[in-house]
N, C-alpha and C positions, 0 to 999 in steps of 0.2 A: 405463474404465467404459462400459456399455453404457447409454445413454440413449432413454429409452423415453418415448412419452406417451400416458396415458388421460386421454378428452377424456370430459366431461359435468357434469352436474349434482347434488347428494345427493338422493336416496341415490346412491351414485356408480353409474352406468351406463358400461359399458365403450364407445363409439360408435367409437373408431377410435385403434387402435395403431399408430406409427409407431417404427422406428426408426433417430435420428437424430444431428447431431454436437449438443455443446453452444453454445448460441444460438440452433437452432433456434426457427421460430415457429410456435405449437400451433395451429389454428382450433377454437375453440371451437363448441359448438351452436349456438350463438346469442349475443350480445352479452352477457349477463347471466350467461351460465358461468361458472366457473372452469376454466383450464387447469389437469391436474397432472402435473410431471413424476413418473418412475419413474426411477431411476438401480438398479443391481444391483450387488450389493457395495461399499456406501457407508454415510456414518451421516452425521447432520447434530449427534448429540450427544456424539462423542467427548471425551474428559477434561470435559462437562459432567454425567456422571452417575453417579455411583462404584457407588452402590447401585442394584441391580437392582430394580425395581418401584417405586422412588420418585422424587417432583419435589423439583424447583430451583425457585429465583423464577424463572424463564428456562425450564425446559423440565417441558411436563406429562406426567406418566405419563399413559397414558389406556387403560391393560387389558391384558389375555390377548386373544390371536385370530388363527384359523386363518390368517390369508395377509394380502398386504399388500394387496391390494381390502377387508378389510374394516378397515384400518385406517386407509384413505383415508378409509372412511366416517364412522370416529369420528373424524377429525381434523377433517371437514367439518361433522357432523353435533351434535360433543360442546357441550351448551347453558353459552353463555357471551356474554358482550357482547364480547369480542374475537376476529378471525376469527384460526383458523389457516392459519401460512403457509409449514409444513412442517411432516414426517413423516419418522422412522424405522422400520421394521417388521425384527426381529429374527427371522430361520428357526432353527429346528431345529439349526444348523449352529454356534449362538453358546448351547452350553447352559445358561450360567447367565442368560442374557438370552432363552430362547426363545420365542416368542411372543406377546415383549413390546412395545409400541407407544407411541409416542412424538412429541410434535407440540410445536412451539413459536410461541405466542401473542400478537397485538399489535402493534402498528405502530409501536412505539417501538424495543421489544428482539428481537422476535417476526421482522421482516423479515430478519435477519440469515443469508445465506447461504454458507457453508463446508462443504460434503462432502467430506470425504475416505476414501479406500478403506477400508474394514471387509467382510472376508468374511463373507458368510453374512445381510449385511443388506441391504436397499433403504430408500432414501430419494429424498425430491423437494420440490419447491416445490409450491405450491399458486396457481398463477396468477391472480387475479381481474383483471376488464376495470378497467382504470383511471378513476379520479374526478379526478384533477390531477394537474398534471405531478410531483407529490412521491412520484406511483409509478411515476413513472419515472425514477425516483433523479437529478431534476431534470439529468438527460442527453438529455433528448426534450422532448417536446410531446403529450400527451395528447386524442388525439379522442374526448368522452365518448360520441359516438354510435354509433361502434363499441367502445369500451372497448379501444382500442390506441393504444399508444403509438408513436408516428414518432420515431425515435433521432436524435442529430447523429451526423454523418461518422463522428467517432473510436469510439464508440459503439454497439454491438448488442444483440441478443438478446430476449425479451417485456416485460421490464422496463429496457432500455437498462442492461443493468450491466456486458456482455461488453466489453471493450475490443478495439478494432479492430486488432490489430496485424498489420501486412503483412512480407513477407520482408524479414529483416536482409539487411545487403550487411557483406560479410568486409571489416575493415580503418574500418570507420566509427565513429565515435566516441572514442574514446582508450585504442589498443590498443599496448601499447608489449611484448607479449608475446615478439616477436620480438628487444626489444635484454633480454630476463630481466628486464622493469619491473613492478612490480605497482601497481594504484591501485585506487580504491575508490569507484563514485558519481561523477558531475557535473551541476552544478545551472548553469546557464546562462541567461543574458540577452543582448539583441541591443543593439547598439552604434547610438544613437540619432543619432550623428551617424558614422557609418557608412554609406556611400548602393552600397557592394559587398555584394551580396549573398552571392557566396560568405566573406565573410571578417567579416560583422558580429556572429556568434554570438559570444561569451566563456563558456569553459568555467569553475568552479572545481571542483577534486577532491581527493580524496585521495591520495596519491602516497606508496611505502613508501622508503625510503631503502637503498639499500646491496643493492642487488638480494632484497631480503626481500617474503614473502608477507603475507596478512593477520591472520596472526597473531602478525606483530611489530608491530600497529598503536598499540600504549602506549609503544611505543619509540623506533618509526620513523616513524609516517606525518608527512607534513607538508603543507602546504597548496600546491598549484599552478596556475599559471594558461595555459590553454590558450584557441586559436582556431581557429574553421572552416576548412577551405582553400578546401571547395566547398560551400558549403551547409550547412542545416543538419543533412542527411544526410551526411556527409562526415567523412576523418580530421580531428583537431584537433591541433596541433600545440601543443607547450609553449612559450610565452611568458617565463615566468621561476615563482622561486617568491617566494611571499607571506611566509610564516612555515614554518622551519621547524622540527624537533619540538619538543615536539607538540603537535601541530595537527592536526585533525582534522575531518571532517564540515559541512564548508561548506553551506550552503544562501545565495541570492541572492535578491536585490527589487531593485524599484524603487523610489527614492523620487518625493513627490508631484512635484520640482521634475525627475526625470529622473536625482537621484544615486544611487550602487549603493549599496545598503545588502547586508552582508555580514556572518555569524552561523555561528560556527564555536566548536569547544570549542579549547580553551591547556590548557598548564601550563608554565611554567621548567622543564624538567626537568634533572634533573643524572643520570639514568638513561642509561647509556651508549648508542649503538645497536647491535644488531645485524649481521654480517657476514655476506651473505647470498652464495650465486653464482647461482643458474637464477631467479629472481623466485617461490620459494617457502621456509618457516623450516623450519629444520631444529630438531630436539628442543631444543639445547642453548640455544636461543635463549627463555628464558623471559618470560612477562610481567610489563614493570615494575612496582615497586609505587608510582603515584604518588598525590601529593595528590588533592585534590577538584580535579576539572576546573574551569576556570571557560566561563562562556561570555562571549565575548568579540561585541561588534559593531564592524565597521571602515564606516568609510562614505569613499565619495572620490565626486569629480566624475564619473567616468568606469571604463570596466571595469580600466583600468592602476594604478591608483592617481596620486600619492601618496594613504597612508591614514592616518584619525584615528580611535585606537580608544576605548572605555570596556569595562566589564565591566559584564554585567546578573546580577541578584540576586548583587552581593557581600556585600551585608548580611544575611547568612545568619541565623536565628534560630531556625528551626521544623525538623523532620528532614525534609518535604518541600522546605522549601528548600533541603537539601543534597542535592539531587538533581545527580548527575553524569551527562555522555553524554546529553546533552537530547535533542537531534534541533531545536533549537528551527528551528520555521517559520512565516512568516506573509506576510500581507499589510500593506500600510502606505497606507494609505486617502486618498483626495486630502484630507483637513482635517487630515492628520498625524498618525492614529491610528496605532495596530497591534491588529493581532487575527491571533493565532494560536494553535498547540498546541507543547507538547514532552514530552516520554515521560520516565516517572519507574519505574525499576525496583525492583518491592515484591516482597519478598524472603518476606514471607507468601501472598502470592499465585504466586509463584513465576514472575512473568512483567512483562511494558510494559504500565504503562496509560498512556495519556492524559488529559492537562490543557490547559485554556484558561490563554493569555496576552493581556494586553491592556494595551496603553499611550498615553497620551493623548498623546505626545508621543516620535513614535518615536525621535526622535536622543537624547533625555535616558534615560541608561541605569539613572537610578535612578526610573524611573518605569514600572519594570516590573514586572505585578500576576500574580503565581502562585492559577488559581482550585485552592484543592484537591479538591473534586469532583471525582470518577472519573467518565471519560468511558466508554461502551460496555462496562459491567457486565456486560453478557450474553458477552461471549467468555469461554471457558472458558483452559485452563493455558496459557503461553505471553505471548497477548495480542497487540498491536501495537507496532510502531516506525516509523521514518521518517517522517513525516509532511510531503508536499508540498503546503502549506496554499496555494490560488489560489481566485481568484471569476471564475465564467464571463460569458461575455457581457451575462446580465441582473443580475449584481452577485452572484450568489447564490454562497455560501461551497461551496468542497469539498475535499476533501484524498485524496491516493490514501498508502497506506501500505507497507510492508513487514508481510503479515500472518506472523505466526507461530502465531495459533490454528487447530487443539488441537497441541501439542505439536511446532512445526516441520515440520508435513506440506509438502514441496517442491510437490503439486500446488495448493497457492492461496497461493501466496506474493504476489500484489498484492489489495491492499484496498482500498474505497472506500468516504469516507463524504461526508454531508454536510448543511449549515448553511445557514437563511435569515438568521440575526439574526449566526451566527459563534460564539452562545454556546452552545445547545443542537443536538446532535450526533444524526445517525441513521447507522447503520455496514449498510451495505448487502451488503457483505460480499464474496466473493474475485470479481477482476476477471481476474488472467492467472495461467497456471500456471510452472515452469519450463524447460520443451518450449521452447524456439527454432527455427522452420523460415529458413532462409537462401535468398537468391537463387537460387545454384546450385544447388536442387535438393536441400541435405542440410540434416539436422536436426539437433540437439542437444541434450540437459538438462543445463541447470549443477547442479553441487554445490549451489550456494548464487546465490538475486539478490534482490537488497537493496536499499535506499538508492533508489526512487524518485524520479524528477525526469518534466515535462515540460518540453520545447522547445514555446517559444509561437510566435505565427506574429507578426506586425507587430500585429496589435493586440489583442497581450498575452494573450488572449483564449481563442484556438483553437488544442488543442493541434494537434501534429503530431507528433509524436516522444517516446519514451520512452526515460530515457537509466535505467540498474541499475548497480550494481556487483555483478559476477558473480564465482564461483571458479570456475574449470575444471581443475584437479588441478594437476599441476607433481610433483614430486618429489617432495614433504613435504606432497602434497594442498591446500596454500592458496594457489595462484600466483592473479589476479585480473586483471581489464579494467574499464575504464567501457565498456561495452554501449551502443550504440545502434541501437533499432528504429524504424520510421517506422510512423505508423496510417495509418490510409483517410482523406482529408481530401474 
């Protein structure tokens, strides 16, 4: 996409066109402007608007009109008590949508930013100088005197929403591509009484059994535990396995006392596995039909175990209870809360939404409270998953996700939202695309990267590293890695 920006005030005044990559920083006229981007063959309302000329709670029609300058103007201009903070403008090129315009509204639902390619259309954000750091998707620090936001390290772009990701290095993270291995995600924490740096990371992941790809994952996956050689940029090597099938989707904490608290999907399965050879499934290998997952938490002293498990919501009662394939993630607060999220897949919506979890007493497994409130209403088909729920340096909640809305588009597959209180949510919206640049100079787009994690740095804190579960084709298209990128720190 070609990324564009007209700078000024409404009426909208064209003052200076640039074109540039995404994250760029716009100068406005003056403090009290708004930036807007221009992206060229984008939409910001895909699968949110079926009918031509009409609104959603989430996105306003706002007219007929010649070209996308005057549709800035109405997005800027149209009388309402909430600003608009982006715009679609439909050319000639998209006949049943032509000349139609489109903005979405509000600082709850409104800020949510996901474009992906639509020929024949332009879209953008609507930049305005910032009032507190909660516009700068509490990734920065807000100077109100200039009305710009100063990002942290990991963190870019006018609104701190770009994620800083620097070149992968071949071979780091948990790549077992070369013995036909496939895995899936790793969620990791550092070894507190661990004083080597190269070796204090602990990985857990997904891991497919029987040299099978990702789509034997109801069959095969199981739970494994790896460590850093060199860092926390560095191969990890397997340590042993945890559980296995099936077993599935680890995510890891801290507890308040320093123990690992560990939240991963089960089942007993009696579903055979899989016989795999190159680390990708071949047709014949279909998916099991298993029970209700349960979600399972193990806690131990240490990243090795020994481990003591319980099951959370086995007291199933309600049909959101029976929600299987959680994602469940959280934090677990020094007075021995928890507050997190896990994704419940709604079968009338056709896609993940999001729910708040919360417990007053995070090792007691029947004292986990499912809010059913749907989180981030405003994404359109598809929705969110993965959710790696952490609180940054000043306590404040956030969570990066596996985005999937509208419809699995690959260019904004990382999501970010975030929480002061942990309970009410703002989804800020796509953070990295699927593009990977590497050290050496070459690039790559995976099929598929999923399963979000950060590597923290020593105090817990400040990311460093982004670990995905990736596909990168294989034989039968679903061979897979744990991915590790490092940010700008």
């Amino acid at each position: 996409l070609q990324f564009l920006y007209f700078i000024g005030s409404p009426p909208m005044t064209t003052l200076n066109r640039i074109i540039c990559v995404l994250g760029a920083v716009a100068v406005a006229a003056s403090s009290s402007d708004p930036a807007v981007d221009v992206f060229q063959n984008c939409s910001q309302i895909s699968k949110a608007v079926t009918v031509p000329g009409s609104s959603t709670a989430y996105v306003t029609y706002l007219g007929m009109f010649n070209n996308t300058k005057e549709c800035i103007d109405a997005c800027l201009t149209t009388p309402t008590t909430r600003r608009c903070y982006s715009y679609t403008y439909f050319t000639d090129v998209v006949a049943s949508y032509s000349g139609m315009c489109y903005g979405r509204f509000g600082e709850q639902n409104g800020k949510v930013w996901i474009p992906v390619p639509q020929h024949g259309a332009n879209c953008g954000r609507v930049v305005y100088p910032c009032q507190s750091d909660a516009d700068c998707n509490y990734n920065g620090k807000c100077d109100q005197s200039s009305g710009t936001c100063t990002c942290t390290p990991a963190w870019g772009g006018p609104t701190c929403q770009d994620l800083q990701l620097l070149p992968a290095t071949r071979g780091s993270g948990y790549n077992e591509s070369v013995n036909r291995i496939s895995s899936w995600g790793g969620s990791v924490i550092i070894d507190d009484n661990d004083n080597n740096n190269k070796t204090k990371y602990h990985m857990y992941l997904s891991e497919f059994d029987n040299h099978c790809g990702l789509e034997s994952w109801t069959r095969n996956s199981i739970l494994t535990h790896a460590q850093s050689t060199n860092g926390f940029n560095s191969k990890y090597e397997k340590k042993g396995v945890i559980r296995g099938h099936f077993t599935h989707e680890p995510n890891v904490m801290k507890g308040p006392k320093g123990q690992v608290a560990l939240f991963y999907s089960a089942v007993n399965s009696t579903v055979p596995e899989c016989n795999c050879t190159d680390g990708s499934t071949p047709p014949s290998c279909k998916k099991g039909s298993l029970p209700h997952f349960q979600e399972v938490l193990a806690i131990s002293e240490g990243p090795s175990g020994p481990w003591k498990t319980c099951i959370v919501f086995k007291n199933r009662t309600t049909p959101l209870d029976l929600v299987d394939d959680t994602n469940l993630s959280g934090v677990v607060l020094p007075n021995g809360s928890f507050v997190g999220l896990l994704r419940h897949w709604n079968n009338s919506f056709d896609g993940s939404q999001m729910h708040v979890v919360t417990s007053d007493n995070w090792e007691d497994c029947d004292s986990y409270k499912l809010n059913d409130e749907v989180l981030f209403p405003e994404l359109p088909h598809s929705g969110t998953e993965d959710p790696h729920v952490y609180r940054d340096c000043e306590g404040r909640y956030h969570s990066i996700f596996h985005n999937m809305a509208p419809g699995f588009d690959h260019s904004v597959v990382g999501g970010h939202g975030y929480s002061i209180d942990g309970q009410s949510w703002t989804y800020s919206g796509t953070i990295y695309g699927d593009l990977v640049k590497f050290t050496d100079g070459t690039q790559f787009s995976f099929i598929k990267r999923a399963r979000p994690h950060f590597i923290f740095a020593d105090d817990g804190c400040t990311p460093l590293a982004l670990t995905n579960g990736v596909v990168y084709g294989g034989t039968n298209g679903d061979a897979s890695f744990t991915f590790l990128q490092p940010l700008r720190v």
